[in-house]
C-alpha positions as CSV (number, residue, x, y, z in Angstrom):
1,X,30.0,62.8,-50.7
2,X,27.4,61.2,-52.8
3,X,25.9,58.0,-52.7
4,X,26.0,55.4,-55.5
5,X,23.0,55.4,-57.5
6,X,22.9,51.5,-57.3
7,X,23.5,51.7,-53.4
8,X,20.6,51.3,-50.9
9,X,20.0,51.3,-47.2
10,X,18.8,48.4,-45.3
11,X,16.5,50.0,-42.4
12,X,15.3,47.4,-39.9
13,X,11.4,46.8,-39.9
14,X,11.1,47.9,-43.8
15,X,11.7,43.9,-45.2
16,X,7.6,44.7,-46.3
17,X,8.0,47.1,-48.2
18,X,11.6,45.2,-49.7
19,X,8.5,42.8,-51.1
20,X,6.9,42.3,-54.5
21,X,3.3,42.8,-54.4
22,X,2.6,39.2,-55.3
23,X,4.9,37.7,-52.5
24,X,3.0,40.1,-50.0
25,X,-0.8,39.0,-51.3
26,X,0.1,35.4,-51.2
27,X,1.9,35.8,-47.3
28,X,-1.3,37.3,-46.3
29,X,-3.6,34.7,-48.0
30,X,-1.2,31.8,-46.1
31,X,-3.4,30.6,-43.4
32,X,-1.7,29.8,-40.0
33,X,-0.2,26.6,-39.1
34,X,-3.2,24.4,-36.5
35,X,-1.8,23.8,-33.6
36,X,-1.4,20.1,-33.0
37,X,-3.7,17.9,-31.3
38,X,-3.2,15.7,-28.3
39,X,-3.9,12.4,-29.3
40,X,-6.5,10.3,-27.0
41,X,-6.0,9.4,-23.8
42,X,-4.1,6.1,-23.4
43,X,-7.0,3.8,-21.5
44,X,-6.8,2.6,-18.3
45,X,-4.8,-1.2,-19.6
46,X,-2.2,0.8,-20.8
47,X,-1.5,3.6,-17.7
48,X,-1.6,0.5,-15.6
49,X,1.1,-1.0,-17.9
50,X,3.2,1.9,-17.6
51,X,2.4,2.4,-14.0
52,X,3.3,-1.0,-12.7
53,X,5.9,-4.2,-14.5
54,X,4.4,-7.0,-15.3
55,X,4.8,-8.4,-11.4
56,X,3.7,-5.6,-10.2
57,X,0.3,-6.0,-12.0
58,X,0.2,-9.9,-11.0
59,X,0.8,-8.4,-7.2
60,X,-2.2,-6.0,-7.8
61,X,-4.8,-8.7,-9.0
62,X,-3.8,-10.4,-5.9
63,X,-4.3,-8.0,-3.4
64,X,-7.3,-6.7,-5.2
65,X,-8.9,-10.3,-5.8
66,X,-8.7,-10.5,-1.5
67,X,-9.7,-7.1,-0.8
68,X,-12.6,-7.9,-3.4
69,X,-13.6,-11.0,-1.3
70,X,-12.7,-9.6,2.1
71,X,-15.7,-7.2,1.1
72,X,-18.4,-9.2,-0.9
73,X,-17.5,-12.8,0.6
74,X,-20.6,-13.6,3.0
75,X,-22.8,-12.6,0.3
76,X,-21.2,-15.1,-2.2
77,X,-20.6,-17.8,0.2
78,X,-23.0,-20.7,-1.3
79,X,-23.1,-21.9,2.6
80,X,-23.4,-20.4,6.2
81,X,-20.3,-19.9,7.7
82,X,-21.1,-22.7,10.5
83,X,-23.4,-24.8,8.8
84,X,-22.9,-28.2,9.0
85,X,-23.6,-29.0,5.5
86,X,-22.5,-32.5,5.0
87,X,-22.2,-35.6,7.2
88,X,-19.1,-36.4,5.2
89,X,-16.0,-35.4,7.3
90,X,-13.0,-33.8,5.4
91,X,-14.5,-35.1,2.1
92,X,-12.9,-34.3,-1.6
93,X,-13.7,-31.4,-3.9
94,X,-17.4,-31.8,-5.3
95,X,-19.7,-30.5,-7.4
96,X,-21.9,-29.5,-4.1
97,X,-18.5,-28.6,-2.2
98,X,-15.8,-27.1,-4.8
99,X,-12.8,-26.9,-1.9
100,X,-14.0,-30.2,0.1
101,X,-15.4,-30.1,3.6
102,X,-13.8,-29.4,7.1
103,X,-13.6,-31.6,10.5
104,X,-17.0,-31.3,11.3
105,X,-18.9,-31.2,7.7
106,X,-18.4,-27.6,6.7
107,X,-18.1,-26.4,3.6
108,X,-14.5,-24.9,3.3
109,X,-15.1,-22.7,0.5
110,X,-17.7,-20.5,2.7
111,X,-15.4,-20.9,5.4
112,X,-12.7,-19.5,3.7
113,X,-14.8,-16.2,2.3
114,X,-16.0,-15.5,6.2
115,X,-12.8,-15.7,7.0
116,X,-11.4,-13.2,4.8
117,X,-13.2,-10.8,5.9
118,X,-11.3,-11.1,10.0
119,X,-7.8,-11.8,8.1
120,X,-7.6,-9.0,5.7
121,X,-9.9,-6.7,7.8
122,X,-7.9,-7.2,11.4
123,X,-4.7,-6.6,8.9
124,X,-5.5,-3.8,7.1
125,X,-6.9,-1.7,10.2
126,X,-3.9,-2.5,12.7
127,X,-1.3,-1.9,9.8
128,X,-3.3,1.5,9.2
129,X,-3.4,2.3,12.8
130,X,0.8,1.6,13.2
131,X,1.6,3.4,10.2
132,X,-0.8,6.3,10.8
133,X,0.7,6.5,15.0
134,X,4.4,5.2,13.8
135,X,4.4,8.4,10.9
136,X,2.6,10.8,13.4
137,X,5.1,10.6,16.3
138,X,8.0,10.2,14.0
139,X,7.2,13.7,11.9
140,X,6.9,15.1,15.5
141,X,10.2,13.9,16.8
142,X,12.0,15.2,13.4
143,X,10.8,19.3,13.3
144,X,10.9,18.9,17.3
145,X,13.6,20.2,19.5
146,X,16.2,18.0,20.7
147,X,14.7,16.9,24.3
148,X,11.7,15.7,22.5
149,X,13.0,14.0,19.7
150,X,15.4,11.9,22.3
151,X,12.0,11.4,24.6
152,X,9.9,9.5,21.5
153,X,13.2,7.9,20.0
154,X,14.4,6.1,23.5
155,X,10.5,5.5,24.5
156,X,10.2,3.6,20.7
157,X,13.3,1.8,21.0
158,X,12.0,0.5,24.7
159,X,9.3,-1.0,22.5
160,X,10.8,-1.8,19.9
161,X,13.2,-4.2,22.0
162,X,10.4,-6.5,22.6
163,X,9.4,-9.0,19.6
164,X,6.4,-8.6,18.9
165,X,5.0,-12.5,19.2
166,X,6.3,-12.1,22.9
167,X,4.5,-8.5,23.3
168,X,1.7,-10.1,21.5
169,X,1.5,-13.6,23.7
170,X,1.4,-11.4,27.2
171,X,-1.3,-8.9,26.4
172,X,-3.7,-11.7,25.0
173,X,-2.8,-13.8,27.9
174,X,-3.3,-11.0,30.5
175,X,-6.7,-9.3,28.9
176,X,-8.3,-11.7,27.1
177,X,-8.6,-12.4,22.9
178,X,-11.0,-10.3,21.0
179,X,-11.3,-8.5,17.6
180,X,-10.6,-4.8,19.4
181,X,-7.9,-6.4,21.6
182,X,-6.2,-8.3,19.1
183,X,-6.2,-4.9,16.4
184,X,-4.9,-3.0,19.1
185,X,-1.8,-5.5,20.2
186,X,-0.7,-5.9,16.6
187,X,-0.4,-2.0,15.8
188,X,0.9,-1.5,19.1
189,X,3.5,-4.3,18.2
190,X,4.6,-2.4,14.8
191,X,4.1,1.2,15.4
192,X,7.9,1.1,16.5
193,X,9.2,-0.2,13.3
194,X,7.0,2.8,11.7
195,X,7.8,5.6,13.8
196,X,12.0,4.5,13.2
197,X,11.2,4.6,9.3
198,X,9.9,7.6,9.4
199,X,11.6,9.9,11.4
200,X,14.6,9.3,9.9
201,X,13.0,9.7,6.7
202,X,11.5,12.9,8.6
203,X,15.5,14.2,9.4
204,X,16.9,13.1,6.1
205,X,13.7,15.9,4.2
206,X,14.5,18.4,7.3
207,X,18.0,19.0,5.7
208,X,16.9,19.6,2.1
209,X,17.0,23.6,1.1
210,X,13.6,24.1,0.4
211,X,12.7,23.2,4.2
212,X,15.5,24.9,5.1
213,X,13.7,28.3,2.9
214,X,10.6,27.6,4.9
215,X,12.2,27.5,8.1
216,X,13.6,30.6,7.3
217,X,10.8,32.4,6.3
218,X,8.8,31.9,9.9
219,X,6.9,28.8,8.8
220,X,5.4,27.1,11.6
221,X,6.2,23.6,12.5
222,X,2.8,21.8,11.7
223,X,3.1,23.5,8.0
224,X,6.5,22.3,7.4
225,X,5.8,18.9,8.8
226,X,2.1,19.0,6.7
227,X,3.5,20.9,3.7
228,X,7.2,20.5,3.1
229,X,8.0,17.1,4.7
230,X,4.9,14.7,4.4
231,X,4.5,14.3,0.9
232,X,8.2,13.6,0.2
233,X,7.8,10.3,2.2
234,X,4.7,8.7,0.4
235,X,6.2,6.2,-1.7
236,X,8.8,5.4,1.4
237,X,6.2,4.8,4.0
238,X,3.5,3.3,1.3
239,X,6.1,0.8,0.9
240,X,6.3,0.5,4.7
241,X,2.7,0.3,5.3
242,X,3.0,-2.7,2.7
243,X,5.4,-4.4,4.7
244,X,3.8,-4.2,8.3
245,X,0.6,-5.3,6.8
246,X,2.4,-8.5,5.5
247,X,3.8,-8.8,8.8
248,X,0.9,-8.6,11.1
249,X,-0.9,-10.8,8.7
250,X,1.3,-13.6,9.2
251,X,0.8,-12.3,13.2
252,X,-2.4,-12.7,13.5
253,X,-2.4,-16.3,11.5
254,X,-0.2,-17.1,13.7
255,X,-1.9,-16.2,17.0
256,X,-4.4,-18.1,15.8
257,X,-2.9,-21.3,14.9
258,X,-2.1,-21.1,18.5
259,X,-5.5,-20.3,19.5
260,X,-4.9,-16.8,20.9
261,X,-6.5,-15.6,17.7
262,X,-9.9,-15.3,16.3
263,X,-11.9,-17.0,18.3
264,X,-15.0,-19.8,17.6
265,X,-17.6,-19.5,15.8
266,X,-15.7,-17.3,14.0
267,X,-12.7,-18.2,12.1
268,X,-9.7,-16.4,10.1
269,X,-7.7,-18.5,7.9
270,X,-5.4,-18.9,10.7
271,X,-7.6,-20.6,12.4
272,X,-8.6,-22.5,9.8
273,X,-5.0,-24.1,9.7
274,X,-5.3,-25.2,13.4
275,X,-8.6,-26.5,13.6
276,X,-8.1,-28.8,10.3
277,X,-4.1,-30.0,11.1
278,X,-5.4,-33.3,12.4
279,X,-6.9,-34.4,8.8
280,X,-3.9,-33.6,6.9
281,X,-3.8,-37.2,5.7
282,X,-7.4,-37.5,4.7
283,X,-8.1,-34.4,4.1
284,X,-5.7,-32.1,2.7
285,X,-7.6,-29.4,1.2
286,X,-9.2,-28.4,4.4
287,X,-5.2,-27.4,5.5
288,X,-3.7,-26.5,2.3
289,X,-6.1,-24.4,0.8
290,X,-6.3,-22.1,3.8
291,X,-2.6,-21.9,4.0
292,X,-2.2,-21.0,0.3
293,X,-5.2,-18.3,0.7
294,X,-2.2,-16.8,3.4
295,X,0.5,-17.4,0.6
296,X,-0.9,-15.3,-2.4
297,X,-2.0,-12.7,-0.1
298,X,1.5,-12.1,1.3
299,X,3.0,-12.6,-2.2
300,X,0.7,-10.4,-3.9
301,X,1.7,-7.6,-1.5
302,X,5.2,-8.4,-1.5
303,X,5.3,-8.0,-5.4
304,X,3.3,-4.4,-5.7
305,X,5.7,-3.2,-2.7
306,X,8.5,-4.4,-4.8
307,X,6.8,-2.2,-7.9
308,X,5.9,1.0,-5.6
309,X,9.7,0.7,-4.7
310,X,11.2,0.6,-8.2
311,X,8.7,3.6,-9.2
312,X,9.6,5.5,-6.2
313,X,12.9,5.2,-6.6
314,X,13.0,6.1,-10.1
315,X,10.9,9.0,-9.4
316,X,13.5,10.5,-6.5
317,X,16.3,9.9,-9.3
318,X,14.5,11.5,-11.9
319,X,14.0,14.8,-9.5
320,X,17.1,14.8,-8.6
């Protein structure tokens, strides 16, 4: 049968040759579309925007502000920590004395900067030291066996039983106050509460399929605790760590408004509380400035906890 004279047929690949010259010359002389750009790097005011509401940033120049002076306060202190500067007892804010002066002539503003340095330092290193223990022990009891798991849970919850003024109280009274001693009797008075948190943070990661895929595959215990488990509790137990440092803050202030705390010449803000409360009347400042030093502190953590919670949970719900 013969084909049509008009007919043709379509091969695949041969759309070139289907071309006029011209259409080919001017396809050829097309240059290639750029690829696009990334615009510039957002600076570091607006990734902490996105990174943290507007509290959240409040809570971080708090905490920063006192970690700031808990490092360079001595140095900008315009007195000595103990010097009696004034013979003017539990005077007013002045030009020589911005914050007023103490029970026995001391300039509370240096006062306060020293003792920065014991309230946020003890703080920081005993809620370090609970977390670190509490987190250790409780990834051990979660990819453990059974018999060890109910070891480390029933020995915690022993401790945990106690409160930890009461714990705190007895081993003060029984060996003595001191920096080491009082460090060690507020971690040892929290690393319950951490060691709860997370190993069942710990058990609730151990069922996931990916750990599950690891187990599987012969992976060794340390690796799926290191590997598979640990970073899947960051923002929970960051959060955490926020809270027990809030909490042993307010222990330590309070040890020593009882006088179990830091001890003279030194002096945390705690301390300062105590040895002021008789001049409330004429000399407020020496009390209430101390106290509101322990108020935006707490505060200021509170609120960035409260932001590394919303971002962590947003983050798990994104994921999943």
């Amino acid at each position: 049968m013969n084909r049509p004279a008009n007919s043709s047929i379509h091969h695949p690949g041969t759309e070139l040759y289907d071309m006029g010259l011209d259409e080919v010359v001017n396809d050829l002389a097309m240059p290639e579309p750029e690829p696009e750009l990334a615009g510039p790097r957002p600076g570091v005011l607006k990734r902490l925007h996105r990174r943290f509401s507007v509290l959240g940033m409040i809570g971080l120049v708090m905490v920063v502000f006192w970690l700031t002076i808990a490092v360079i306060g001595p140095w900008i202190a315009p007195y000595k920590s103990g010097a009696l500067s004034s013979v003017d007892v539990f005077a007013g804010s002045s030009h020589a004395f911005l914050l007023g002066t103490d029970y026995l002539g001391r300039d509370m503003l240096s006062r306060i900067l020293y003792g920065t340095r014991y309230t946020v330092g003890l703080a920081l290193a005993a809620a370090l030291m609970a977390s670190l223990i509490g987190t250790f022990f409780g990834l051990v009891a979660a990819v453990s066996g059974r018999w060890v798991d109910e070891i480390l849970s029933r020995l915690f919850d022993a401790l945990i039983s106690i409160p930890s003024k009461v714990l705190a109280l007895v081993v003060i009274a029984a060996f003595g106050s001191s920096i080491p001693m009082l460090m060690g009797v507020a971690a040892l008075a929290y690393i319950p509460g951490a060691f709860r948190i997370s190993r069942s943070l710990a058990v609730n990661v151990m069922t996931l399929e990916y750990v599950q895929v690891a187990r599987a595959r012969g992976e060794k215990l340390f690796y799926i605790a290191r590997v598979e488990v640990l970073p899947n509790m960051i923002h929970p137990m960051l959060a955490d760590f926020g809270l027990r440092f809030v909490f042993i803050v307010l222990l330590l202030s309070g040890l020593s408004f009882l006088g179990l705390g830091v001890q003279p010449p030194n002096a945390d803000w705690g301390s300062l509380v105590r040895e002021n409360i008789g001049g409330l009347a004429e000399g407020a400042p020496a009390v209430m400035m101390p106290a509101i030093a322990i108020a935006t502190l707490t505060i200021g953590v509170n609120l960035l906890i409260d932001n590394l919670r919303r971002r962590g949970g947003r983050g798990q719900g994104a994921a999943q």
